[in-house]
C-alpha positions as CSV (number, residue, x, y, z in Angstrom):
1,X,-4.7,-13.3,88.1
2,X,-4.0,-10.3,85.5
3,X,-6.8,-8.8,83.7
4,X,-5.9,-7.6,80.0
5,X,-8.9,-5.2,78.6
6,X,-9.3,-4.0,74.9
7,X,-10.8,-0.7,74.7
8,X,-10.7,2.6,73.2
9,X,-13.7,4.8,72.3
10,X,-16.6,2.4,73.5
11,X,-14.7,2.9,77.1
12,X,-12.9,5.8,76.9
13,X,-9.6,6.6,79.2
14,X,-12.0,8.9,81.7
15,X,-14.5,6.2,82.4
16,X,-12.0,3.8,83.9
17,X,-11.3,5.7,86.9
18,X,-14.2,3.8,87.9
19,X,-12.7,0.7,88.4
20,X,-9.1,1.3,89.5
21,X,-8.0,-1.8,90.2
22,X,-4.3,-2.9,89.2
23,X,-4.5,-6.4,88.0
24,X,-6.9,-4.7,85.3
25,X,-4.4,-3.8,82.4
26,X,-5.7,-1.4,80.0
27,X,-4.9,-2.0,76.1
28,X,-5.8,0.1,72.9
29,X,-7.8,-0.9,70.5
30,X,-7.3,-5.1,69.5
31,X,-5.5,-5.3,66.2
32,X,-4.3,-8.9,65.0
33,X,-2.0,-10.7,67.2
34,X,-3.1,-8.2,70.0
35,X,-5.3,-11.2,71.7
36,X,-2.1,-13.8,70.9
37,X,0.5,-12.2,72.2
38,X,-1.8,-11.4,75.4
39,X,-2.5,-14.8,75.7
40,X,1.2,-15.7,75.9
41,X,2.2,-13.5,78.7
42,X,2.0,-16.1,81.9
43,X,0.5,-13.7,84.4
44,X,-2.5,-13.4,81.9
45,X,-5.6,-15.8,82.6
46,X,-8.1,-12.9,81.9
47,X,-9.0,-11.2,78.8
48,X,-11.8,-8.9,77.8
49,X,-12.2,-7.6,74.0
50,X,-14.4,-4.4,73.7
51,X,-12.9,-2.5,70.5
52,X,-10.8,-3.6,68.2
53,X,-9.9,-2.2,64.9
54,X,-10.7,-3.2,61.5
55,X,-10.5,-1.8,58.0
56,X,-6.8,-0.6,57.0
57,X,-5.6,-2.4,60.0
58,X,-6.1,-6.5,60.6
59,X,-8.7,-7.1,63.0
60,X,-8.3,-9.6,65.8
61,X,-8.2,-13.5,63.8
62,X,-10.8,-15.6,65.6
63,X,-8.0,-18.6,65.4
64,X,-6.0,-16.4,68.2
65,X,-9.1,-16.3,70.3
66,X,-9.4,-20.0,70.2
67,X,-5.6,-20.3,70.6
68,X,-6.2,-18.2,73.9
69,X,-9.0,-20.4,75.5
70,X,-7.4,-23.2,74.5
71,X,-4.4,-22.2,76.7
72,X,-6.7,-21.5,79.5
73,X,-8.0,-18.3,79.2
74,X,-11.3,-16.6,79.9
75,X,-12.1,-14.3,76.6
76,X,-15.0,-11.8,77.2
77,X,-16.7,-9.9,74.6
78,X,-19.0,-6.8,74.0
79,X,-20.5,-4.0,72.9
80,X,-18.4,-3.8,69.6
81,X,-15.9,-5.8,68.1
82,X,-15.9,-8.0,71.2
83,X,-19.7,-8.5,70.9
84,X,-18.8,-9.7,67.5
85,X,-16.4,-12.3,67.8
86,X,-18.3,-13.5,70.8
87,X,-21.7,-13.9,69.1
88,X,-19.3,-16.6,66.2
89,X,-17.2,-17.7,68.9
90,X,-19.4,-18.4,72.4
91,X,-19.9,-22.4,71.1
92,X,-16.1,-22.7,71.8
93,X,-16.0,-20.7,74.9
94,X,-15.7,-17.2,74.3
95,X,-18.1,-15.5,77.0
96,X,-20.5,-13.2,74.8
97,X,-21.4,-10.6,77.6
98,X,-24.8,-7.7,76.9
99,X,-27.6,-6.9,74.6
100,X,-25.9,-6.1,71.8
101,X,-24.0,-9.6,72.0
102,X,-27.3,-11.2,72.6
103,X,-28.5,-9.4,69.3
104,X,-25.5,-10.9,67.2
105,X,-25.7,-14.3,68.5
106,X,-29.8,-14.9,68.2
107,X,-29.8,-13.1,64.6
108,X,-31.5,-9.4,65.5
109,X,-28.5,-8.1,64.2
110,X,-26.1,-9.1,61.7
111,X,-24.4,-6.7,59.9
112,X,-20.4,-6.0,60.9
113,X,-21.4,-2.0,60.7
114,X,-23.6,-2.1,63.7
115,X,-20.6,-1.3,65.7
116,X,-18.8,0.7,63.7
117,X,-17.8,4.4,64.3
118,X,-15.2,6.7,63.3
119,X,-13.0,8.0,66.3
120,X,-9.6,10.3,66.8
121,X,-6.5,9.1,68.2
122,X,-5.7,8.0,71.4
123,X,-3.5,10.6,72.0
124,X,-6.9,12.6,72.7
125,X,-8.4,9.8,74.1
126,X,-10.5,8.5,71.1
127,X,-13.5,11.1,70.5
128,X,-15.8,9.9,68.8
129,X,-16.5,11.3,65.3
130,X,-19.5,9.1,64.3
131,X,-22.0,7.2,65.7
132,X,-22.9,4.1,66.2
133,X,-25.7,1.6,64.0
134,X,-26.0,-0.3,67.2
135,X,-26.8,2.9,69.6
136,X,-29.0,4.7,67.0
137,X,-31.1,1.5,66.9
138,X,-32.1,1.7,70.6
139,X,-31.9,5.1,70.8
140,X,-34.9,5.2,68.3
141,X,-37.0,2.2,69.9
142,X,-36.8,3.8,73.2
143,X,-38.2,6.7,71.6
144,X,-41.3,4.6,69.9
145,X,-41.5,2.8,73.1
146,X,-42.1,6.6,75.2
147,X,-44.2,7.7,72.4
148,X,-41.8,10.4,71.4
149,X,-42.1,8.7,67.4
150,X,-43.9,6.6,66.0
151,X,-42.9,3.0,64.8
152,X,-43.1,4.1,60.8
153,X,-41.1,6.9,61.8
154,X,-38.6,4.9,63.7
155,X,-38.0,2.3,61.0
156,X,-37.3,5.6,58.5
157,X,-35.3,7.0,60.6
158,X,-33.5,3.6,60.8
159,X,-33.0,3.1,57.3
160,X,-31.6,6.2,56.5
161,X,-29.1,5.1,59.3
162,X,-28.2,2.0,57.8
163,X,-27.9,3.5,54.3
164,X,-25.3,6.1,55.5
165,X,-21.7,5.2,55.3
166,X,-20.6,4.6,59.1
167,X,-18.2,7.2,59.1
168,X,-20.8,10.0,58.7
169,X,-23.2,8.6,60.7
170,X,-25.1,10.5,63.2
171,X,-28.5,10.5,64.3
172,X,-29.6,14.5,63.6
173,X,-28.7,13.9,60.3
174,X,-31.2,11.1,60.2
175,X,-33.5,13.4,61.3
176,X,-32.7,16.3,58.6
177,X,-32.8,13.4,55.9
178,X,-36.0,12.6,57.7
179,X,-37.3,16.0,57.4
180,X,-35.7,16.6,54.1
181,X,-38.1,13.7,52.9
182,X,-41.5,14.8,54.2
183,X,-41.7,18.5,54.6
184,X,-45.5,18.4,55.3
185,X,-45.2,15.5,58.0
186,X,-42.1,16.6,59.7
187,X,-41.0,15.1,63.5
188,X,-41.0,18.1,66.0
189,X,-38.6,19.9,67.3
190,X,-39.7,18.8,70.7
191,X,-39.4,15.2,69.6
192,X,-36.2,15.5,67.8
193,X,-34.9,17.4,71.0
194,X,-36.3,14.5,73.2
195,X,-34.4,11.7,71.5
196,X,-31.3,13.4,71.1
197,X,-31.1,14.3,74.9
198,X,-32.1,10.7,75.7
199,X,-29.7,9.2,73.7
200,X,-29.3,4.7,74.7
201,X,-25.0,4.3,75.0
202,X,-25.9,0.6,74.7
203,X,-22.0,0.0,73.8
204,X,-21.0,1.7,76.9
205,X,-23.7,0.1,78.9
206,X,-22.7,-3.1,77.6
207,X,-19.0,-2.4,77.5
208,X,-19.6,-1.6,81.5
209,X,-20.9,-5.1,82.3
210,X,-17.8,-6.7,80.5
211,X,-16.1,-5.1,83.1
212,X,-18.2,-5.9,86.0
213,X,-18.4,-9.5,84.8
214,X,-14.2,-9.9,84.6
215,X,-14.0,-8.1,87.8
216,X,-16.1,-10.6,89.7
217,X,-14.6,-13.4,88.4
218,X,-11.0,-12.3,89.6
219,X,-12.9,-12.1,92.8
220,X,-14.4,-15.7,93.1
221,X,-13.1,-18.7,92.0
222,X,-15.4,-19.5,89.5
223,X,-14.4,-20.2,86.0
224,X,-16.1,-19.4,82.4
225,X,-17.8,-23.0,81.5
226,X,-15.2,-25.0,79.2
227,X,-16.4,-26.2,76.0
228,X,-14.1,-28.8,74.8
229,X,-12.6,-28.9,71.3
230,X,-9.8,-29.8,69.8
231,X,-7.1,-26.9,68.4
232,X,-5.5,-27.4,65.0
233,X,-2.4,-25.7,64.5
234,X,-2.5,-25.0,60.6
235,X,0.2,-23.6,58.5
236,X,-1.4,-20.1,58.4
237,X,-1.7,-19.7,62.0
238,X,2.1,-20.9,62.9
239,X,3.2,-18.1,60.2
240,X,0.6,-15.9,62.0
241,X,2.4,-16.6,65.0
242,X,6.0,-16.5,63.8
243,X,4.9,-13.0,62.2
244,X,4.1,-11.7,65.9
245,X,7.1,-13.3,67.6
246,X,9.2,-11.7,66.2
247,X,8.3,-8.3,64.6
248,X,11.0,-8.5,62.3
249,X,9.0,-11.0,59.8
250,X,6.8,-8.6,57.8
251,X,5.4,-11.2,55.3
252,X,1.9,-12.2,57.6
253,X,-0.5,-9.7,56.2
């Protein structure tokens, strides 16, 4: 039972030392057809979506993810575009896995830029340039919650982060827009120090249970609960599929 994982700066290339384990196969970044085309390979019943790109590249189509489960595969997803998909997808089977799935599927959170960042290349093992919606969110309520800020200070704070574009987020720039704002009721130094060193990962925490949870399932013989449903193979998705068949078709954008 191979293991196929989706991951790039969530999970970067020096946290998976943790879990050396060979069946566990180690992908990029999802990009449309990735999830197909693991879903074909016959010594693949396991699949676990953490990143995935989206933008000037096609993200992952949630027909392939269907297609997938359909065929018999357990789909995991989390902490970004994993959590995602899982949060529309979990009725048919997808297994939505951590908080910041939980906050998708029950309505907390709803915007697709929640798990957005900008990142480098993989050649330098995706650093991340940006951070996070998602992880500035808990960052800042487990800040109010330790009485570092207040609540009307956290839900500024907040909204400056949701106004920024998501490649220039960062959270001391919320505070300097902060501070910028109210020069006479400024947060501390000491504060601002506080919540920066105490920064929540919840991506990484979340992207960490993913991989705990498809570990123990290679190791039991348990299965994800099947919901039934019944796959319809429309035009669009067999030219999606002839498209990533064979890569010499270029006309599936």
């Amino acid at each position: 039972m191979n293991t196929v994982v989706f991951s790039g700066p969530t999970l970067r290339p020096g946290l998976r030392g943790t879990f050396a384990d060979p069946e566990i196969k180690w992908r990029p970044p999802a990009k449309r057809g990735d999830i197909y085309l693991a879903a074909s390979s016959p010594d693949v019943s396991v699949i676990g979506l953490i990143d995935g790109f989206f933008g000037n590249v096609p993200s992952v189509l949630h027909k392939e993810i269907l297609w997938a489960i359909e065929r018999g595969c357990a789909v995991f997803g989390a902490a970004s575009m994993g959590a995602l998909r899982a949060a529309e997808l979990h009725p048919f089977g997808m297994v939505g896995i951590g908080a910041i799935f939980r906050d998708f599927a029950n309505g907390r959170l709803s915007r697709d830029d929640e798990v957005a960042i900008e990142h480098g290349p993989a050649e330098l093992g995706y650093p991340p340039v940006s951070e996070a919606l998602v992880n500035i969110r808990y960052t800042l309520a487990n800040a109010a919650a330790h009485g570092r800020i207040t609540e009307d200070v956290r839900g500024e704070l907040a909204e400056i982060a949701i106004r920024t574009f998501y490649p220039r987020r960062s959270l001391g720039d919320c505070f300097d827009a902060f501070n910028a704002r109210h020069p006479d009721n400024r947060v501390s130094a000491a504060a601002r120090d506080w919540v920066m060193q105490n920064r929540v990962d919840q991506k990484k925490l979340d992207a960490l249970e993913l991989v705990a949870a498809v570990r123990a399932l290679k190791h039991s013989d348990a299965k994800p609960a099947r919901v039934p449903f019944t796959f319809h193979e429309t035009e669009f998705f067999t030219d999606f599929r002839a498209s990533v068949d064979n890569p010499i078709v270029r006309d599936f954008a």
